[in-house]
MIVEXLUM-725976 format. One record per residue (C-alpha): residue number from 1; x, y, z. Coordinates in steps of 0.5 Angstrom, whole numbers, plus 500, padded with zeros to 3 digits. Each point is the difference from the previous one (the first is absolute). Layout:
MIVEXLUM-725976
ATOM   seq    xx    yy    zz
ATOM   NUM     X     Y     Z
...
This chain:
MIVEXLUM-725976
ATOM   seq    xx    yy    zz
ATOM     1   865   834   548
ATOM     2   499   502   508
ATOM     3   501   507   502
ATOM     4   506   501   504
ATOM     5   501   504   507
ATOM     6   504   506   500
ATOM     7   507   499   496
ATOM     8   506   495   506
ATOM     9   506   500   499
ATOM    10   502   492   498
ATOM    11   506   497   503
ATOM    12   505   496   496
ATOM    13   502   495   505
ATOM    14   492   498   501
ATOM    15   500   500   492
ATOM    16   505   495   499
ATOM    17   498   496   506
ATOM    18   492   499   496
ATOM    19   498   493   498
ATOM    20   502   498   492
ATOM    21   493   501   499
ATOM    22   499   507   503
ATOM    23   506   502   497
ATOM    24   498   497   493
ATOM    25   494   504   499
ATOM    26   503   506   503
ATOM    27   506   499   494
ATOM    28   493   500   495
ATOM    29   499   506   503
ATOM    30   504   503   499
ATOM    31   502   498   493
ATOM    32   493   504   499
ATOM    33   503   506   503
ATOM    34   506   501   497
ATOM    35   497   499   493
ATOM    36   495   505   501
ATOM    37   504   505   502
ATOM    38   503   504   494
ATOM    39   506   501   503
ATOM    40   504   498   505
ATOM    41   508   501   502
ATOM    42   505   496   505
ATOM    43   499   495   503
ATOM    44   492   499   499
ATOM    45   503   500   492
ATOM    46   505   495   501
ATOM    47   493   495   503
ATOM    48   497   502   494
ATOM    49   505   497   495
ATOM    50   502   494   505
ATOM    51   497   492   499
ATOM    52   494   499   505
ATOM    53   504   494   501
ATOM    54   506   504   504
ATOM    55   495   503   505
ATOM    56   497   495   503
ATOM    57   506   499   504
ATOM    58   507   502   502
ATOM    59   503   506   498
ATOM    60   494   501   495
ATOM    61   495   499   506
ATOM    62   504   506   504
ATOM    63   500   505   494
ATOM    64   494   499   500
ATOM    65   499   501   507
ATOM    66   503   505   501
ATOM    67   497   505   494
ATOM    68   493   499   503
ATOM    69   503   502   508
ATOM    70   503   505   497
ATOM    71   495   503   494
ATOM    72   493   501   504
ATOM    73   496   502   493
ATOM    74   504   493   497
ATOM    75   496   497   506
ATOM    76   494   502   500
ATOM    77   499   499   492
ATOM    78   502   494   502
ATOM    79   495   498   506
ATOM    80   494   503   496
ATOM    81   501   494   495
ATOM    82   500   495   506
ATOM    83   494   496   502
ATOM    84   498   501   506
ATOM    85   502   493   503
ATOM    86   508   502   498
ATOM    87   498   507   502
ATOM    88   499   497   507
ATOM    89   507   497   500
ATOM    90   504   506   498
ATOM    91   496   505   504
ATOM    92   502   497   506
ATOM    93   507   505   499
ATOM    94   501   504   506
ATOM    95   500   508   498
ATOM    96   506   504   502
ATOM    97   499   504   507
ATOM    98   497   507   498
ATOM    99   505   506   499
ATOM   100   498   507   503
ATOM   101   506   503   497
ATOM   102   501   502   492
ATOM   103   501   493   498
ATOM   104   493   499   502
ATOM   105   497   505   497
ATOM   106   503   498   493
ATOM   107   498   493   501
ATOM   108   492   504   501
ATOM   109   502   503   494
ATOM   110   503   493   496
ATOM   111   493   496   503
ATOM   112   495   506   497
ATOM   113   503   498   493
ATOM   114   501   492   501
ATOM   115   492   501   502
ATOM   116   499   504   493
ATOM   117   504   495   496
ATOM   118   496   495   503
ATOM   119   494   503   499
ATOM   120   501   501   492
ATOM   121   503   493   501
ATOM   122   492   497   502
ATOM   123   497   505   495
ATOM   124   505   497   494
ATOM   125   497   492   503
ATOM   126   493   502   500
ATOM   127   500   503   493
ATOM   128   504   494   496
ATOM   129   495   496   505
ATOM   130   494   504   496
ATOM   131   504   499   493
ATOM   132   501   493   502
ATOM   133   492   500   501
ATOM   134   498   504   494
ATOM   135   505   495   496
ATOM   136   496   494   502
ATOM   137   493   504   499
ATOM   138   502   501   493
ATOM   139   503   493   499
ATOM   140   494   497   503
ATOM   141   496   504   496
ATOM   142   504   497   493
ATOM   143   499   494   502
ATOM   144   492   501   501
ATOM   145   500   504   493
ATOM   146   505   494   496
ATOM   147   495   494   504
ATOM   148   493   504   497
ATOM   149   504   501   493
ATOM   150   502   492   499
ATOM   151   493   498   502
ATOM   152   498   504   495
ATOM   153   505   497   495
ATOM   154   499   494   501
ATOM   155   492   502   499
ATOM   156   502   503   493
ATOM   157   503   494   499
ATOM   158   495   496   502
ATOM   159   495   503   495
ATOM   160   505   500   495
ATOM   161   501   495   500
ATOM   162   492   497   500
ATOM   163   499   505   495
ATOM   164   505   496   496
ATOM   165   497   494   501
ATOM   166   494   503   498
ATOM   167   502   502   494
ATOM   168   502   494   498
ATOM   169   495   496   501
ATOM   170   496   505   496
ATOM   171   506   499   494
ATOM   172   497   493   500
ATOM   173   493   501   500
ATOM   174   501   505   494
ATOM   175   504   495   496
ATOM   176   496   494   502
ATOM   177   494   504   498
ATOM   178   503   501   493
ATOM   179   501   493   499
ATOM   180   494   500   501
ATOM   181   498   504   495
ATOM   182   504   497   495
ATOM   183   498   493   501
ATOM   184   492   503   499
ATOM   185   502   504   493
ATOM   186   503   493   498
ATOM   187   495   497   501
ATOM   188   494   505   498
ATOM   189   504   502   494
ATOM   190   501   492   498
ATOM   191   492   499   502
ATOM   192   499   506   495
ATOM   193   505   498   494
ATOM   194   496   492   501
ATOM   195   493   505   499
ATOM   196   502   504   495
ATOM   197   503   493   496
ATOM   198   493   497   502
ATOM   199   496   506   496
ATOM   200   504   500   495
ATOM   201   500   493   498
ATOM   202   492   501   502
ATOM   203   500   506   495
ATOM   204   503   497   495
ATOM   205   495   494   500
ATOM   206   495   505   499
ATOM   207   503   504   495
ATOM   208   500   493   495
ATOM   209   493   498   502
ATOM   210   498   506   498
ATOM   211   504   500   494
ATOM   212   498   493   498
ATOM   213   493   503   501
ATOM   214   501   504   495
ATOM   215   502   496   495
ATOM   216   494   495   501
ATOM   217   496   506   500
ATOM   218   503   502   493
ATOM   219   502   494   497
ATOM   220   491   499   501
ATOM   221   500   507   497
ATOM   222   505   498   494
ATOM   223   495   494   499
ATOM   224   494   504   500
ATOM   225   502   506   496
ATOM   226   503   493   494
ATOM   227   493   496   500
ATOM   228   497   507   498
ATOM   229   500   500   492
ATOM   230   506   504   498
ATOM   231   499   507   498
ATOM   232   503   504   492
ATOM   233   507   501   501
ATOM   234   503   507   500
ATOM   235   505   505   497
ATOM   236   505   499   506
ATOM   237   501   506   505
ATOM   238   507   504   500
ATOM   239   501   499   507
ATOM   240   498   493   499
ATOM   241   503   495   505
ATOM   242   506   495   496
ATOM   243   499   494   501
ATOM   244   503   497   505
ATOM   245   504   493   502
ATOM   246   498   497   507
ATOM   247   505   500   505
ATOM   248   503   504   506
ATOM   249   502   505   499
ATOM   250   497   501   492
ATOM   251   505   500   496
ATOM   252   498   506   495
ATOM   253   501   501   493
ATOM   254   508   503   498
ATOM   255   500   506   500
ATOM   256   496   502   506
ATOM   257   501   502   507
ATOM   258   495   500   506
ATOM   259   504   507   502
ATOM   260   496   503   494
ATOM   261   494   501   498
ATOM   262   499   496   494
ATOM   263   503   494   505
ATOM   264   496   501   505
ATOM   265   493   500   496
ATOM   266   503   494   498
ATOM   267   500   497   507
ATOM   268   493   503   501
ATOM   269   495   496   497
ATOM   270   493   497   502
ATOM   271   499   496   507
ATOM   272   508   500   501
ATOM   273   502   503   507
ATOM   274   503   506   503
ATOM   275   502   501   506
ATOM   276   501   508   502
ATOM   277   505   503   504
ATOM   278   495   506   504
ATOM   279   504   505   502
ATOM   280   506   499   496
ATOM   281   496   501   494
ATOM   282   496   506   503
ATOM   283   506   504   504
ATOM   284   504   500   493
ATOM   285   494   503   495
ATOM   286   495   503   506
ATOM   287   504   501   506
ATOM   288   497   508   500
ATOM   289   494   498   502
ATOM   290   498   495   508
ATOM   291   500   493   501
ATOM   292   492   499   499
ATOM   293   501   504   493
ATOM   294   505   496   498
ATOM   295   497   494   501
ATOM   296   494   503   496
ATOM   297   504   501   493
ATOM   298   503   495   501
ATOM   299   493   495   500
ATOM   300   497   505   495
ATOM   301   505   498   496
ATOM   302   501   493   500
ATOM   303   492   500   500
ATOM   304   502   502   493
ATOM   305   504   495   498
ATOM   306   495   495   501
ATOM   307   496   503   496
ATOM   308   505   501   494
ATOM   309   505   495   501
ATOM   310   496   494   504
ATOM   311   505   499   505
ATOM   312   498   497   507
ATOM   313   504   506   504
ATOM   314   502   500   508
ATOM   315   503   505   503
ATOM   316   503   500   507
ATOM   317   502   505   505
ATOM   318   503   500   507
ATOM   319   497   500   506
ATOM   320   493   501   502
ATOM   321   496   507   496
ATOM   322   499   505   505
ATOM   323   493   502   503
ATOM   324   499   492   498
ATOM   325   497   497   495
ATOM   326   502   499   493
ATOM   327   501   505   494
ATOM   328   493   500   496
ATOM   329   502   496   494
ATOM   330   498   503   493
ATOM   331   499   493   497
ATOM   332   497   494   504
ATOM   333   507   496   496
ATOM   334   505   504   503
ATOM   335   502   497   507
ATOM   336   504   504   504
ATOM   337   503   497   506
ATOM   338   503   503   507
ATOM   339   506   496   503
ATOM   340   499   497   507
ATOM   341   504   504   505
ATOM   342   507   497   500
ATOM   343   501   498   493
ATOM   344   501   505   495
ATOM   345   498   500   492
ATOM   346   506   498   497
ATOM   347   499   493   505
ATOM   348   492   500   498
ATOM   349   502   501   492
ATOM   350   505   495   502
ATOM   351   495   495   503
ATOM   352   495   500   494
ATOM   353   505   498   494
ATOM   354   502   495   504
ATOM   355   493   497   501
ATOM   356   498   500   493
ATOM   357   504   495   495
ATOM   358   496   505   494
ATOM   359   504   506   497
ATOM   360   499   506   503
ATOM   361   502   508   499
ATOM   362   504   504   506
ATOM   363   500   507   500
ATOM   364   505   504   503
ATOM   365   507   504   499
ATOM   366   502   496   508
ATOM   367   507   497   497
ATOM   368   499   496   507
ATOM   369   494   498   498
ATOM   370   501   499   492
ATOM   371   506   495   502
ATOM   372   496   496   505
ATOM   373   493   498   495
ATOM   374   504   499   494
ATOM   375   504   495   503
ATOM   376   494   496   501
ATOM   377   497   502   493
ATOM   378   497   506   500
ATOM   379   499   505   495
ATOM   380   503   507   502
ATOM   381   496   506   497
ATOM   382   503   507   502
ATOM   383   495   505   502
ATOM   384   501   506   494
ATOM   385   500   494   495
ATOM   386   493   497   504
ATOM   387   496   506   500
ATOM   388   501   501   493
ATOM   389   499   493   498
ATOM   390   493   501   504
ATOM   391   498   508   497
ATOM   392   493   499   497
């Protein structure tokens, strides 16, 4: 807004007399005035309350008129709100001539006042124009602070989203390496199983090659032992063995079971093979002493046997002896066998019998295991009835 002279005096009639133009935004003006004003009485009330539209001529313009001729401060209120374009148009009003009486003096006095209340008036301007100011600092700062603030977002967003995708991809990798891996154990553990078919099959041929070895070997020796002259009989021993019928399994005489020592003597006579389950033996009747003692007893044992009873004893323990190497054997017709990594004795017992059409003694208190040699003809002999059909 301009800065405005000494206070004049506006004539009603050279108001009414301005132009629409002028005269509007002198109406705008003073609309401003009025409702910045807290209070305001008479006629300057009633232009407070009236429709804009009723001023702008007539007797609504008139009123008007005459409020701002007749109240100085209204005027100078009003002409502070002007531009300087209007301004010039309405200060062209002619002041009233000087008065040297009281009068004059009182219009000094009422000037004084309408410069000051022009004065607050400009102050009041200046403070909204700063608060208007500082507003729209803080605005643009807002608007600055929410711009970096969505950049920021959709940055986070962004990543978030790449994470993700990331996430994903990684999901995936790990699923197709696990099919992967799975398809490799199928087919390592079909390799494996065709292998350990192949071997079993390989140790069963064997088995039956040594087996039918061994008979040959023994039916020459049988053929030896008849061409030499035959020597006196003798009085038969009590623990003589009973004659046996051939055949898998041996049938033996009514009366006689292999769970009892008597049966067990029975089964156990000269050259018939005796397949003995190590470890099930030894943990039951020596299972205070270590392996390697165990296993020493036991051939002791068995060495034995084959001096008293003529058997052909082979005893098997699982896994390979500790410190490598075999037990030193108590006699050169105990052979002991150690199971190849994978296959246990059962499965070695197992293996034997069915390599060998001839009759064959197993020794073990291993139901599984009795149930698996007996249903391919084997004898079963338990192991307290064992070593006491074996007692020298």
């Amino acid at each position: 807004m301009t800065d405005l002279p000494d206070p004049v005096h506006l004539d009603a009639a050279r108001l009414e007399a301005l132009d629409p133009d002028t005269w509007a935004a002198v109406l705008v003006a003073l609309r401003a005035e009025l409702t910045a004003r807290d209070e305001v009485d008479g006629e300057v009330a009633g232009l407070r309350n009236e429709a804009t539209s009723r001023l702008v001529a007539g007797p609504g313009r008139r009123r008007a008129a005459a409020a701002l001729a007749e109240d100085p401060g209204l005027a100078a209120g009003v002409l502070a709100r002007l531009s300087s374009e209007v301004l010039e148009l309405v200060r062209a009003t002619p002041s009233p001539p000087p008065d040297r009486g009281p009068s004059s003096r009182a219009h000094g006095g009422r000037d004084d006042r309408l410069r000051a209340e022009v004065e607050r008036a400009k102050e009041r301007a200046r403070e909204f124009q700063d608060d208007r100011d500082r507003w729209r600092r803080r605005a643009e700062g807002a608007e600055t602070r929410a711009a970096r603030l969505e950049a920021e977002l959709a940055s986070a967003r962004a990543e978030a989203a790449a994470a993700a995708a990331e996430i994903e991809r990684r999901e995936a990798e790990l699923a197709d390496a696990a099919d992967a891996r799975e398809r490799a154990v199928a087919r390592e553990r079909r390799r494996r199983d065709g292998e350990v078919a192949r071997l079993e099959e390989a140790i069963v041929e064997l088995r039956r090659a040594e087996e039918e070895r061994r008979v040959t070997a023994r039916r020459q020796e049988e053929a030896a032992r008849s061409a030499r002259p035959t020597p006196a009989p003798s009085a038969p021993a009590d623990d003589a063995p009973v004659g046996l019928e051939p055949g898998r399994p041996t049938p033996l005489p009514d009366g006689l079971s292999p769970a009892t020592t008597e049966g067990a003597r029975a089964l156990l006579g000269p050259g018939r093979l005796v397949l003995v389950d190590g470890y099930n033996v030894t943990r039951q009747h020596r299972g205070d002493q270590d392996l390697e003692g165990q296993r020493t007893w036991l051939i002791q044992r068995l060495a034995t046997a084959v001096a008293v009873r003529g058997i052909r004893p082979v005893i098997v323990f699982d896994g390979q002896r500790a410190g490598g190497g075999r037990p030193l054997l108590g006699h050169h017709k105990v052979e002991v066998r150690f199971t190849a990594s994978g296959i246990t004795a059962d499965d070695e017992i197992v293996f034997a019998v069915a390599a060998t059409d001839e009759p064959v003694v197993v020794v073990t208190d291993d139901r599984e295991l009795q149930d698996r040699v007996m249903a391919t003809g084997a004898d079963v002999v338990p192991t307290t009835a064992f070593l006491g059909a074996v007692r020298g």
